[in-house]
C-alpha positions in Angstrom: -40.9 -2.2 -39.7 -43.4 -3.2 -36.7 -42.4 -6.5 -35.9 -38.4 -5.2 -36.4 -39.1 -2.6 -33.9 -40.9 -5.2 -31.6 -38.0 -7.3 -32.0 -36.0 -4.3 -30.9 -37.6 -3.8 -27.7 -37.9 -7.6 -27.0 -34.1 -7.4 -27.1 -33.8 -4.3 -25.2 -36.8 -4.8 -22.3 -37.6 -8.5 -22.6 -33.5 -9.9 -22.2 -32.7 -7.6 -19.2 -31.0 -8.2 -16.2 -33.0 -5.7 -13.4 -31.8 -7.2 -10.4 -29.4 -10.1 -8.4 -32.4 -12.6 -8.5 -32.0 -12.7 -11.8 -28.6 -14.6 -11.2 -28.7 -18.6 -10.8 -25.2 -19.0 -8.6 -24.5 -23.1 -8.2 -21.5 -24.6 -6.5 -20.6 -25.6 -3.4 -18.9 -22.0 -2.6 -21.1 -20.1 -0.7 -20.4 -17.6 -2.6 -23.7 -14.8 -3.0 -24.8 -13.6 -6.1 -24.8 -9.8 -4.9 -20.7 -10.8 -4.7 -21.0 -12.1 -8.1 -22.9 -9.2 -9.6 -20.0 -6.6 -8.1 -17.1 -8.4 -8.9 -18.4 -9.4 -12.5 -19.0 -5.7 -13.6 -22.9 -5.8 -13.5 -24.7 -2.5 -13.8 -28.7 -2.9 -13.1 -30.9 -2.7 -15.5 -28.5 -4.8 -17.7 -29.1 -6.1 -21.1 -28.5 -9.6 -20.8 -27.0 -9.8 -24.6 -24.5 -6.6 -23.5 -22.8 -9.2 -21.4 -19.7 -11.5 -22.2 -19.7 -15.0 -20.7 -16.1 -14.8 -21.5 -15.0 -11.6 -20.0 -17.3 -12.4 -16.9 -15.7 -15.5 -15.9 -12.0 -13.8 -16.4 -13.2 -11.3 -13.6 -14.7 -14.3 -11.2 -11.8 -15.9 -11.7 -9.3 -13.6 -10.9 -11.0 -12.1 -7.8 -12.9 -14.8 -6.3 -11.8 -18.1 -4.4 -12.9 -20.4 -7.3 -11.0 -22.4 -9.6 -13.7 -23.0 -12.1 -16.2 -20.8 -13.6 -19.1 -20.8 -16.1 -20.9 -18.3 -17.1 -24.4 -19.0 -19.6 -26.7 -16.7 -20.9 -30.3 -17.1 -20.7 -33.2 -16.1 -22.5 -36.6 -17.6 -21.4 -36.6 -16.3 -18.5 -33.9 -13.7 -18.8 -31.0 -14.8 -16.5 -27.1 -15.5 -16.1 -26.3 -19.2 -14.8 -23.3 -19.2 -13.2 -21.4 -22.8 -12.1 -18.1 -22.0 -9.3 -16.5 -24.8 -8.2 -14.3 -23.2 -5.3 -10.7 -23.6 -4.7 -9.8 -26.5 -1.1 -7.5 -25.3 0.6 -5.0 -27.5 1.7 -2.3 -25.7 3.9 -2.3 -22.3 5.7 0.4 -20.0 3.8 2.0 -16.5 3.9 3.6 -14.4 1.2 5.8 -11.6 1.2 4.5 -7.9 -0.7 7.0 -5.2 -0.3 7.4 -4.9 3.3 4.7 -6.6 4.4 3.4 -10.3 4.7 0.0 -11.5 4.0 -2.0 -14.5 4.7 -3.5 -16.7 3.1 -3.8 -20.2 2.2 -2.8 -22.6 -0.9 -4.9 -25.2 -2.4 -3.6 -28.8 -3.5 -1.7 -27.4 -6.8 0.4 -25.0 -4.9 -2.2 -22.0 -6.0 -2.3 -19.1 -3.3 -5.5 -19.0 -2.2 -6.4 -14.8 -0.6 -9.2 -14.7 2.3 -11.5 -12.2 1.3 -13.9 -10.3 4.0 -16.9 -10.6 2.0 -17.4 -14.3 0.6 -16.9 -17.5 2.3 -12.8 -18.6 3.5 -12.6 -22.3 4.2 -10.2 -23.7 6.9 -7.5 -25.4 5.6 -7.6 -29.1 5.4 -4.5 -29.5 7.1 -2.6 -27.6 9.9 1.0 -26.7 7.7 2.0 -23.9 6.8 3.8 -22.6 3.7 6.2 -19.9 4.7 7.4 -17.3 2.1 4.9 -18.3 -0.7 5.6 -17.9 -4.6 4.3 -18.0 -8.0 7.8 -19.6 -9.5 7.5 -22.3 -6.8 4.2 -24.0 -7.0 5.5 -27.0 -8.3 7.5 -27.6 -5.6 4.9 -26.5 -3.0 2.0 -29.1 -5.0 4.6 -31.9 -4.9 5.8 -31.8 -1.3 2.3 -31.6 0.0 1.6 -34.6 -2.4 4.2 -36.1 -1.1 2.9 -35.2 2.6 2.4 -38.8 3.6 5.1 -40.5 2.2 7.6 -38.2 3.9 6.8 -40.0 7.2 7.7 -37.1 9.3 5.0 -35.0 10.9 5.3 -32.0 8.5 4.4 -28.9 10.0 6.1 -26.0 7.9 7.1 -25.9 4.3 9.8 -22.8 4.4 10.8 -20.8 0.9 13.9 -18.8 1.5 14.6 -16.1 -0.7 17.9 -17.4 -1.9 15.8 -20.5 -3.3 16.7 -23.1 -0.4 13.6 -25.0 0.9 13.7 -26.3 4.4 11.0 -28.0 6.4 9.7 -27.8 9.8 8.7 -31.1 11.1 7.5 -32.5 14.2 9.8 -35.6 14.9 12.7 -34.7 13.0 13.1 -30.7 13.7 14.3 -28.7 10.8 15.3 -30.4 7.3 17.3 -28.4 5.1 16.3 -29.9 1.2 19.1 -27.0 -0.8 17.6 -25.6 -3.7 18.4 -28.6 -6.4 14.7 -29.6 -7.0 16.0 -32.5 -9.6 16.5 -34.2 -5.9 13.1 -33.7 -4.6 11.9 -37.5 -4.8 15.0 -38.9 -3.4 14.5 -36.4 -0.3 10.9 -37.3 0.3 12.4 -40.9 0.3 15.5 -40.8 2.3 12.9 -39.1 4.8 10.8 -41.6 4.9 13.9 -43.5 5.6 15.2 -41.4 8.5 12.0 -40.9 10.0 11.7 -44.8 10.2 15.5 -45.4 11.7 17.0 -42.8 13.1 18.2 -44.1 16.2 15.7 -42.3 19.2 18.7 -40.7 20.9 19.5 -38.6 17.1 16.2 -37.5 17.3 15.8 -36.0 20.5 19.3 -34.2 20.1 18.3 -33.3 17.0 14.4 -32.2 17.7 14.3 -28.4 17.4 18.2 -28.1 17.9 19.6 -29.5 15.3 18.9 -29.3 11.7 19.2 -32.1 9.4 20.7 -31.5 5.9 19.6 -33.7 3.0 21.1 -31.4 0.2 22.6 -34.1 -0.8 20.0 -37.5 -0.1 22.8 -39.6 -0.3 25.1 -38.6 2.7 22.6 -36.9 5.2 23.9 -35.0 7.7 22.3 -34.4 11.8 24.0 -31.0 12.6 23.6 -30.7 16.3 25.0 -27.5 18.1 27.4 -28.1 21.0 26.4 -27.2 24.2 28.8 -24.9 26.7 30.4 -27.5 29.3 28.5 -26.9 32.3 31.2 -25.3 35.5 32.0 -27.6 38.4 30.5 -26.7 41.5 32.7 -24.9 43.3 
């Protein structure tokens, strides 16, 4: 009965949590383990066998800018070791929530990527934006900032309409209209390429944030370029 009641208190006194110092945070996230301990659900004192690893990382996961997480139990001494590997943001984004839009970013899969006020936000990699972020189009978003290079024009917006239709915004070409047949994706990025690379100079000034150029269908691209009013004759 002795050494089962000492084993009960070793359990209940000698595994216990008392305090943040007791949490081993690695990663290159920044991220504080006084964050960690709020946003896993950590009540000090806390019995380090109460907690689930599992159930821990779910909550880091879904609330923190990470898109790995570990969580590890410790005995000797008593602690939680905790591994985040954080999310890189590739492209500034923004997202539509009722009648408001937020900002935020979106990391090389297409993943939205929310700023929070109290843990370290990372400047995008890259200065494009995604416009009209969501979930159903990540693939599409992942692939066209793959793809970034290869398009060969100087990509500055990625634009989701809410009919489907993607569009792009890009420096040297103006705005591309792509439809919304994403089975044509890879022949888009290519004819481009192709454009960006021979379009004769005079196309591409008319065209440069006047025009839009419309590669719904890759094969037979079209430079739509409004017509200006006729100027008067002096009088």
């Amino acid at each position: 009965m002795a050494s089962a009641g000492f084993g009960w208190l070793l359990l209940r006194h000698g595994w216990t949590l008392n305090d943040q110092e007791q949490l081993l945070v690695r990663g290159d996230t920044g991220i504080k383990p006084e964050l960690v301990a709020r946003i896993g659900g950590l009540k000090f004192p806390q019995p380090l066998l109460e907690i689930s690893p599992s159930d821990m990382e779910t909550k880091l996961l879904n609330n923190l800018p990470v898109r790995a997480v570990s969580v590890q139990r410790r005995a000797f001494p008593a602690r939680l070791e905790i591994d985040l590997v954080g999310q890189l943001p590739i492209a500034h984004a923004t997202r539509r929530r009722g009648n408001t839009t937020e900002k935020g970013a979106v990391d090389e899969r297409g993943h939205w990527i929310q700023p929070r006020a109290d843990a370290p936000n990372r400047v995008p990699t890259s200065a494009i934006t995604i416009e009209g972020w969501t979930k159903d189009q990540r693939p599409v978003i992942a692939e066209l900032l793959r793809q970034r290079a290869a398009i060969g024009a100087t990509l500055k917006a990625i634009v989701l309409h809410p009919d489907g239709t993607i569009s792009l915004q890009t420096a040297n070409l103006g705005q591309i209209d792509l439809g919304d047949d994403i089975g044509l994706l890879s022949e888009q990025i290519a004819a481009i390429g192709q454009l960006s690379r021979t379009m004769p100079p005079h196309l591409v000034t008319q065209g440069k944030g006047k025009g839009t150029l419309d590669l719904s269908n890759p094969d037979r691209p079209e430079l739509e370029i409004p017509v200006q009013p006729a100027k008067k004759p002096p009088e």
